[in-house]
Structure formats: C-alpha cells, structure tokens
Backbone as JSON, one array per atom type, in Angstrom:
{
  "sequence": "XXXXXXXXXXXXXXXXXXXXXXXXXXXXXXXXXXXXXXXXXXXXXXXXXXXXXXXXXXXXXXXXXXXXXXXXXXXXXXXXXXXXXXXXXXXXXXXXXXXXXXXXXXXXXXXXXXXXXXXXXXXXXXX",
  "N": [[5.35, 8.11, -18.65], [4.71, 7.41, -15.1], [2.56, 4.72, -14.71], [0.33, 3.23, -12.22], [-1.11, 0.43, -11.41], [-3.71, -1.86, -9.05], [-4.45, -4.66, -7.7], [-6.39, -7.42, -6.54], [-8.42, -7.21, -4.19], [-11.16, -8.02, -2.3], [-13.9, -9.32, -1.39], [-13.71, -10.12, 2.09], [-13.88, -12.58, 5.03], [-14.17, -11.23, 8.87], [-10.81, -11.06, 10.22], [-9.29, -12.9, 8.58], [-7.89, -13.08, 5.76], [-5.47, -11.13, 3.02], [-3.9, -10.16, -0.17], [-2.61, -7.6, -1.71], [-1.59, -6.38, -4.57], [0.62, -3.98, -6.65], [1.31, -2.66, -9.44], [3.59, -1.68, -11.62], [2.71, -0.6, -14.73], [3.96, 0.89, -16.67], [6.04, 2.14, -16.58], [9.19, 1.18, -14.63], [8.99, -0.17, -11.35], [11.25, -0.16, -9.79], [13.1, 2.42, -9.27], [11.59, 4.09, -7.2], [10.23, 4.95, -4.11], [7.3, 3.37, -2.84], [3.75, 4.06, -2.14], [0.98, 2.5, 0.04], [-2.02, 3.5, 0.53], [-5.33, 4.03, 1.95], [-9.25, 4.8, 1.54], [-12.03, 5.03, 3.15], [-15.71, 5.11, 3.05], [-16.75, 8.23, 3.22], [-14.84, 8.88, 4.59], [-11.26, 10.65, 4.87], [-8.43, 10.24, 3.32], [-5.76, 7.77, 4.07], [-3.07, 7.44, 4.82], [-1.45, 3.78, 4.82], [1.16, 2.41, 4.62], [4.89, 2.44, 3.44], [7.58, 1.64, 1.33], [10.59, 1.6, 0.91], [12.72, 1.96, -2.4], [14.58, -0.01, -2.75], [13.65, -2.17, -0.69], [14.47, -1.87, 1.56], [13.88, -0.28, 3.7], [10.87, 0.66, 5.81], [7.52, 1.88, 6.15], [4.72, 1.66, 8.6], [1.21, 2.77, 9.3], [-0.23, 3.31, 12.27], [-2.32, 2.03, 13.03], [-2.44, -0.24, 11.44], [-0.28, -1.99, 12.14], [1.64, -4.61, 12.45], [-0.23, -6.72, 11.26], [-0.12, -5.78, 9.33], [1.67, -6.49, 6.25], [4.25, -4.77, 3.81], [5.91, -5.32, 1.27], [8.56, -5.56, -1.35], [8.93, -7.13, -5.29], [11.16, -5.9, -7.41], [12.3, -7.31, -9.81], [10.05, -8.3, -10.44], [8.01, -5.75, -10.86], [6.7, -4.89, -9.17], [4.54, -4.21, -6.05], [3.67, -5.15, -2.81], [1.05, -5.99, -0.57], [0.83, -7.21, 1.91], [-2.01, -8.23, 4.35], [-3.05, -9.07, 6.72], [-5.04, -10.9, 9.69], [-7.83, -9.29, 9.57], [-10.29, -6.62, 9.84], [-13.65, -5.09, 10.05], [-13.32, -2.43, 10.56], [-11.31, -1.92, 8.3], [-12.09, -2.07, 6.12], [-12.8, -0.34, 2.5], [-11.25, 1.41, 0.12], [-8.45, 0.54, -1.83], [-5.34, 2.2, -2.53], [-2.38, 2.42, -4.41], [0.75, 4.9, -4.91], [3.65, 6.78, -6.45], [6.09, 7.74, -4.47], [7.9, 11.02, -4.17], [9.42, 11.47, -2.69], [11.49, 10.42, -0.22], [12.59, 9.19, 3.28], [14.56, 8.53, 5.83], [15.06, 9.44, 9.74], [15.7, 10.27, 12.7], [15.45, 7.48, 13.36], [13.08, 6.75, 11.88], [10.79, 5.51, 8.94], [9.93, 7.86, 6.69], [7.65, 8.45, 3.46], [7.24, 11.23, 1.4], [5.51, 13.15, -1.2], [3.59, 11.93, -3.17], [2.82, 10.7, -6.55], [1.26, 10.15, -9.19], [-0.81, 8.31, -8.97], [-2.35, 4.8, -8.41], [-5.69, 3.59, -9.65], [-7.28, 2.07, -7.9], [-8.3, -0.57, -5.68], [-11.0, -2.16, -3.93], [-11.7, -3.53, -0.72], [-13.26, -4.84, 1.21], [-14.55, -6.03, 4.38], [-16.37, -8.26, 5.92], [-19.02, -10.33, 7.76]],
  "CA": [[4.69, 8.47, -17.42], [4.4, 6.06, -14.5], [1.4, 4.31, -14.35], [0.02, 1.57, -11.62], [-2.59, -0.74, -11.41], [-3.75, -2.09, -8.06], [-6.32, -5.45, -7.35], [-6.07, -8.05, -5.2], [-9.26, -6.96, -3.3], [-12.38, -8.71, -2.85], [-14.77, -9.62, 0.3], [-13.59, -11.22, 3.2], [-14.87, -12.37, 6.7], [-13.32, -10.84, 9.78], [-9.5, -12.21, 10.87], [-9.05, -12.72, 7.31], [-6.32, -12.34, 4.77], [-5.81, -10.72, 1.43], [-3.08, -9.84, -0.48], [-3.05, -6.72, -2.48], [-0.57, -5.89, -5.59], [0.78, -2.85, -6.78], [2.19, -3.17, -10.84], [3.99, -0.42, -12.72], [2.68, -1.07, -16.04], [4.64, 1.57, -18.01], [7.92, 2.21, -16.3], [9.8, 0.61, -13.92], [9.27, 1.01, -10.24], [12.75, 0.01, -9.05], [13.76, 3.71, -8.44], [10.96, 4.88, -6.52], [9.57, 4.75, -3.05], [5.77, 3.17, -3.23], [2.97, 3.83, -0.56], [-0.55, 2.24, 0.14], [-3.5, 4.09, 0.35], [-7.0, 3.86, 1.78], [-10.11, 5.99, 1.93], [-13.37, 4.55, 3.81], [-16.79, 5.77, 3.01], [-17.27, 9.16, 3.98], [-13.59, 9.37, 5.56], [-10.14, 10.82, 4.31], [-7.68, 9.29, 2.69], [-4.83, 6.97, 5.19], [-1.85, 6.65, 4.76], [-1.51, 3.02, 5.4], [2.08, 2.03, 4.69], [5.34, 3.1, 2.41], [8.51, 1.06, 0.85], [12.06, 2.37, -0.19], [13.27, 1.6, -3.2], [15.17, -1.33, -2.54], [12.95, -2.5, 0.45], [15.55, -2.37, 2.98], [12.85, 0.41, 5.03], [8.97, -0.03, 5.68], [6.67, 2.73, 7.25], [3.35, 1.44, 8.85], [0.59, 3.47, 10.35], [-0.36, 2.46, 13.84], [-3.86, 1.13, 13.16], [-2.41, -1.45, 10.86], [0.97, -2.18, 12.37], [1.44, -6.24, 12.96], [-1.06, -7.06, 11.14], [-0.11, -5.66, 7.65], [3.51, -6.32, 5.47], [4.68, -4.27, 2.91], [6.92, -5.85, 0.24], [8.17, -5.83, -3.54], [9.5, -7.83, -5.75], [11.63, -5.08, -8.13], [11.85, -8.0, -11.19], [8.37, -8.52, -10.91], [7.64, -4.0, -10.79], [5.34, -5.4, -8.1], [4.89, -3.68, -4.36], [2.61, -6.11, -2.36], [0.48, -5.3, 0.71], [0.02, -8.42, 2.52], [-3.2, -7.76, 5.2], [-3.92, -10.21, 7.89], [-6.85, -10.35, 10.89], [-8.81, -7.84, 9.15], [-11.5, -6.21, 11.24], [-14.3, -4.2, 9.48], [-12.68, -1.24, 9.96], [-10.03, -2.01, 7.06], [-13.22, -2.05, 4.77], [-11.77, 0.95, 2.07], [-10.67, 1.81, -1.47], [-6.83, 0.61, -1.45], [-4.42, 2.64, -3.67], [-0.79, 2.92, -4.26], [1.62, 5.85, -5.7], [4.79, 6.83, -5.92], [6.58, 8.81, -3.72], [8.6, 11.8, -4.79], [10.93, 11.58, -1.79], [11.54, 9.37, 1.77], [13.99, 9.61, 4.14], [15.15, 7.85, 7.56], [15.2, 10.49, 10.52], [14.91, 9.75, 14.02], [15.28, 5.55, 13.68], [11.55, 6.5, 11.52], [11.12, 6.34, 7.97], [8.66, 8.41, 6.35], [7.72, 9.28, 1.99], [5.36, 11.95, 0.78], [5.18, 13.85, -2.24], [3.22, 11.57, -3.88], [2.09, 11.06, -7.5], [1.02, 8.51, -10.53], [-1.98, 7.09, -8.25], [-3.67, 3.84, -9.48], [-7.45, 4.01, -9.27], [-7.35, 1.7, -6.05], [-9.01, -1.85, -5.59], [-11.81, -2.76, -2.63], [-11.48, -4.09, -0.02], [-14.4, -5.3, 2.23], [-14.13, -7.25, 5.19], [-17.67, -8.38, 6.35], [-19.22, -11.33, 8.17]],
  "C": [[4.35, 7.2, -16.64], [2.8, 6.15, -14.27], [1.17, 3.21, -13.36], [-1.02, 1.18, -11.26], [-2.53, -1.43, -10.24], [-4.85, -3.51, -8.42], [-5.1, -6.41, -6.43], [-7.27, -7.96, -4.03], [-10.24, -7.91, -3.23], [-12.86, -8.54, -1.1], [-14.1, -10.5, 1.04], [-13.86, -11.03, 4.71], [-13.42, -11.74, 7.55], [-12.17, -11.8, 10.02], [-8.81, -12.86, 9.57], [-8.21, -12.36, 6.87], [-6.96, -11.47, 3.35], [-4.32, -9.86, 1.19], [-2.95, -8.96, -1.81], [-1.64, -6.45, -3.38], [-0.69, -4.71, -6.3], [1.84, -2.63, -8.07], [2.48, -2.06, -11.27], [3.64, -0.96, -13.88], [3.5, 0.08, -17.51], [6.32, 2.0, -17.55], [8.29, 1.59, -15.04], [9.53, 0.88, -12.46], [10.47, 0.7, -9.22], [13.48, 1.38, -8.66], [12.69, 4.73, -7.8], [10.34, 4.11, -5.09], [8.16, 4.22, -3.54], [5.13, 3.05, -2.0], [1.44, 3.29, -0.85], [-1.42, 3.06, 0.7], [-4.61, 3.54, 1.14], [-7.56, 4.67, 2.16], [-11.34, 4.78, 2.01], [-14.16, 5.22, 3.27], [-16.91, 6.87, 3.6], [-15.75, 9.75, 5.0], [-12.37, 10.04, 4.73], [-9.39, 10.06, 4.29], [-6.86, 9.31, 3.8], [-3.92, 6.73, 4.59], [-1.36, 5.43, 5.32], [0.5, 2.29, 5.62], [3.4, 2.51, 3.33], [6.25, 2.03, 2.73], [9.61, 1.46, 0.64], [12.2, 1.71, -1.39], [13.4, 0.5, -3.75], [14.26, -2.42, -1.45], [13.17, -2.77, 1.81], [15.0, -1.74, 4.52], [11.53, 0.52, 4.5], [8.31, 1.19, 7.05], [5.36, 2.03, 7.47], [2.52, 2.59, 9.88], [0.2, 2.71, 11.51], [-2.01, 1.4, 13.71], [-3.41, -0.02, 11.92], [-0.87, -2.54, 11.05], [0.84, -3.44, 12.79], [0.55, -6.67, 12.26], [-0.72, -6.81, 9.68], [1.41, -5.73, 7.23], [3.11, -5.7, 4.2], [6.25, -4.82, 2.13], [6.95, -5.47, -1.43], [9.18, -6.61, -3.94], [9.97, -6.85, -7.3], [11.2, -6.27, -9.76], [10.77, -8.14, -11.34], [7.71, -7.03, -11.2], [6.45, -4.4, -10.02], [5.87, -5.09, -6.39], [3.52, -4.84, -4.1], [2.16, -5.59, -1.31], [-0.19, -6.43, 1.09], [-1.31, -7.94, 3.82], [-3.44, -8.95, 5.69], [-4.7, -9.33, 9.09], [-7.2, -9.19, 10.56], [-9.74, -7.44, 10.49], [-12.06, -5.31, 9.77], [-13.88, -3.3, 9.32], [-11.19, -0.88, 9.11], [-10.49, -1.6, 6.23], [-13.01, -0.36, 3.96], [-11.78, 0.45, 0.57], [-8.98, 1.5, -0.79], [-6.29, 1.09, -2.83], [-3.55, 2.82, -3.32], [-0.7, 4.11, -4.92], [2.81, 5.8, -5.4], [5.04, 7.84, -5.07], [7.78, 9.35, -4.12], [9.94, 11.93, -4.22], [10.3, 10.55, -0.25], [13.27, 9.42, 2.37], [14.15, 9.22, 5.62], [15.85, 9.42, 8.62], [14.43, 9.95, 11.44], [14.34, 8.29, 14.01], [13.18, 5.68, 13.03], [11.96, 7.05, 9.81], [10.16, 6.44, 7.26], [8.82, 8.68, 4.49], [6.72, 10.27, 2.43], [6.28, 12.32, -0.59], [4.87, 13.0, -3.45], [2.49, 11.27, -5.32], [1.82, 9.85, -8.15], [-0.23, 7.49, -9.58], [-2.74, 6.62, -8.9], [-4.93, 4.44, -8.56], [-7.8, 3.12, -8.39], [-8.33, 0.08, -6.39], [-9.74, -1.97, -4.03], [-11.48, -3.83, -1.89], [-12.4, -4.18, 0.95], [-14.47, -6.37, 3.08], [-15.36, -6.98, 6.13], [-17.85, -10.01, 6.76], [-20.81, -12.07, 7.19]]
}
C-alpha cells in the first residue's frame, strides 16, 4: 500500500521561501500522478497543484500560480513543492496524494481521484 510522508514546513516571514517534499516510503511513486494539498483553519481543503507521472505536465491553482513549482525527482520517489513570496494567506496544513487518474484536455491538465494521503506538514508564514 502506498504510503507518503510530507515535511519541509516550518515558519516563515512574508515573501519567503520553503520547500516542501513529498516521499513514497513503501512503493514507488514513478507510476502515479501526485497532487499538493492545503486546508487553512476553519477552511476546505485546496487543491494547490498536481504532477504527471513523468513530470512532463503541471496543474496550478490560480492563487498560487508564479509563485509556486511543482517537481519530482522519480530516483529520489520524491515530488517537491517549491513556494516562493509567501503571503499569510498560504498559512495551511500541506498534504500530498496520489492521483487515481489525470488527463490533458483543452491545452489544461487536471488529476483527481485521489488516495494514500500523507498526514500533511505546516506551513506558517508570519511576520
């Protein structure tokens, strides 16, 4: 059963970096899509960004677009979620999963049917 483990989080001031990792620790995640996660205090969960496979396509949501990369490094079973100029409202629980399916339609490419979600790492971006 896939499992993944997320950190990489911690406090940082506004405009700020941080670079978040995303490890399969029991099976491989070279044949699956992987997406990032966050849920705010009191808000629903965001779909913040998704991967293919290979990494050849990259979905971002609009409130983090330019500002956030999505990468992996397959030999390493590591998805990354680079995050630059934070702003407070990044401040969140970040989690990955996999995704069950993705697919390019309309020059856009979207996963869902997500499962195997790590238990997420913080992320707080305060002055």
């Amino acid at each position: 059963q896939l499992q993944l483990v997320e950190s990489g989080g911690g406090l940082v001031q506004p405009g700020g970096s941080l670079k978040l990792s995303c490890v399969g620790s029991t099976v491989t995640l070279k044949n699956f899509a992987i997406g990032w996660f966050r849920q705010a205090p009191g808000k629903g969960r965001e779909g913040v960004s998704c991967i293919s496979s290979r990494g050849g396509r990259t979905m971002y949501a609009d409130s983090v677009k330019g500002r956030f990369t999505i990468s992996r490094d397959n030999a390493k079973n590591t998805v990354y979620l680079q995050m630059s100029s934070l702003k407070p409202e990044d401040t969140a629980v970040y989690s990955c999963a996999a995704a069950g399916s993705d697919r390019w339609a309309n020059s856009r490419y979207s996963c869902d049917g997500y499962h195997s979600w790590g238990q997420g790492t913080q992320v707080t971006v305060s002055s």
